[in-house]
N, C-alpha and C positions, 0 to 999 in steps of 0.2 A: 504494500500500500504506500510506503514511504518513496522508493525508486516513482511508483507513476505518480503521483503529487508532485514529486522533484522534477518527472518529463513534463508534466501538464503546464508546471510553473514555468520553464524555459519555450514550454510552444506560445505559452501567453504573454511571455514578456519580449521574443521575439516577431509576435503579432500587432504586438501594442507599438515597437522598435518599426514596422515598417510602414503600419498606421499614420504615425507620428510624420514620416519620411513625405507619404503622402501627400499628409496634411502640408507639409514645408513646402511641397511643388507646389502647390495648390496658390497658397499665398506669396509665394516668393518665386515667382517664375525664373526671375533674373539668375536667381542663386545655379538654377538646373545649366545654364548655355557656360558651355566649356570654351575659354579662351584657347584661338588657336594661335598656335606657336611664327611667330616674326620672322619671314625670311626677304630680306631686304633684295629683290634682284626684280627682273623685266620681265612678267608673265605673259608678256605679247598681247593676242587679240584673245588668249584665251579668255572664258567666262571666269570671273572672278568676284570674290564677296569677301571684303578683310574689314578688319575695324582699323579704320584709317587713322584714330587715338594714338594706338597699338605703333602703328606704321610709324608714324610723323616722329612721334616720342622719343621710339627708340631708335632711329634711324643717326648716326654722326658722321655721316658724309656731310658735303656739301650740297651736294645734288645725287640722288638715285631714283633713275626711273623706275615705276613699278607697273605701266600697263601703258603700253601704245599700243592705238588704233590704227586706224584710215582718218580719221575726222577730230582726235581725242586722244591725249596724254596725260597722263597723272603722275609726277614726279614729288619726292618729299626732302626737304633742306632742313638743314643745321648750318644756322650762321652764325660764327665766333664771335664773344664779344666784342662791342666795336667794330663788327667787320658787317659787311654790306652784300648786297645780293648783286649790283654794277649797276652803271649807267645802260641802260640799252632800249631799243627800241625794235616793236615788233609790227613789220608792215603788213603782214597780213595771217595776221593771226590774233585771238583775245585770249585773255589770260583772268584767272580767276585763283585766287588766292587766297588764303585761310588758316591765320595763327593761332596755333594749339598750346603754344608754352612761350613766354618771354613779351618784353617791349620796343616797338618798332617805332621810326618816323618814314612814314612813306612821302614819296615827293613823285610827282607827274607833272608834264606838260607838253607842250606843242614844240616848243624847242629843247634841244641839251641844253644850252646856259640861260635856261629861264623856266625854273619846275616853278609853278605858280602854285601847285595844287599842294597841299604841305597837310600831314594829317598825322597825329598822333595813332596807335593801332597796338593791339593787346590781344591776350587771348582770348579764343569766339572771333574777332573779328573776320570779317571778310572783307579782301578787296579786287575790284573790277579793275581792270587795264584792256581801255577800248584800242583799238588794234590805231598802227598812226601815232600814238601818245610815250613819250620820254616817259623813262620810270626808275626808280631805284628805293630801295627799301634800307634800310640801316637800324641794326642793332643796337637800340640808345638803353636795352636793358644790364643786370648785372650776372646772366648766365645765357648759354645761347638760343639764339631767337629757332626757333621748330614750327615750322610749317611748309605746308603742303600748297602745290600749284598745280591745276587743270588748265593745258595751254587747248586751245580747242583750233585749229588743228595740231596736232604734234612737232615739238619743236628741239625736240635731240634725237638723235639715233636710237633704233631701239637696245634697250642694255646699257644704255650710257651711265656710267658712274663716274661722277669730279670730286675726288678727294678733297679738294683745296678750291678756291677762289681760283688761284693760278691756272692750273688744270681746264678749269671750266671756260675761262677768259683766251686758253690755246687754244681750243674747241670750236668756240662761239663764232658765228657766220654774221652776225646781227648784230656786232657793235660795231662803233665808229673810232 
């Protein structure tokens, strides 16, 4: 009688243990989706769904593409203190941009030596660069500025990675 009181007692308290478990999905959805694992590289035209958080955060390159299109690129930067994303301009392409960690001064305009447009930018923010328009971003925070770019059409090679400012700036088709 003792042994089956002692089974009955562990089927009930592992009934109540997965009850419980249940109950936790139930209320707490979030808790169930498993983060997937960060691998910073150029997934092409494949189909693709990442948390782009994840992407942007962890990524310390300068530049690393993670999905080109035909029409659409999604690239994600780390820019060093005090250091800048460049002067440059893009003639036929828009660009769409979105900081997830750090503080920026954005500057746009119709000429290089005349950014009129001058914007303080933080994280959530987002910023538009209509095709035609001088642009440069600058890290006026105190750790590196993380964020992510959608140039629509694509505007590095696919697989492109710039370790450094430098790198990117021997690369680059589009400055002056």
């Amino acid at each position: 009688m003792l042994k089956k009181t002692f089974y009955l007692g562990l089927i009930l308290v592992a009934l109540s243990s997965c009850q419980q478990t249940t109950n936790d999905k139930k209320q707490e959805p979030n808790e169930v989706k498993l983060k997937s694992e960060v691998v910073l590289k150029d997934y092409g035209k494949d189909p693709l769904v990442i948390n782009i958080d994840d992407y942007t955060i962890e990524n310390e390159t300068f530049r690393t593409t993670i999905w080109t299109g035909d029409h659409l690129q999604l690239t994600v930067m780390s820019i060093p203190v005090g250091g800048e994303v460049g002067l440059e301009i893009h003639s036929d392409i828009e660009q769409f941009l979105r900081i997830e960690e750090g503080e920026a001064e954005v500057l746009m305009g119709d000429e290089k030596d005349n950014l009129n447009f001058v914007r303080k930018a933080s994280e959530d923010d987002a910023i538009f660069v209509p095709t035609g328009k001088w642009h440069n971003i600058k890290n006026t925070g105190d750790k590196p500025l993380k964020l992510y770019s959608i140039y629509a059409k694509p505007e590095h090679e696919h697989g492109t990675i710039h370790q450094t400012k430098a790198e990117s700036d021997a690369d680059h088709h589009d400055h002056d």
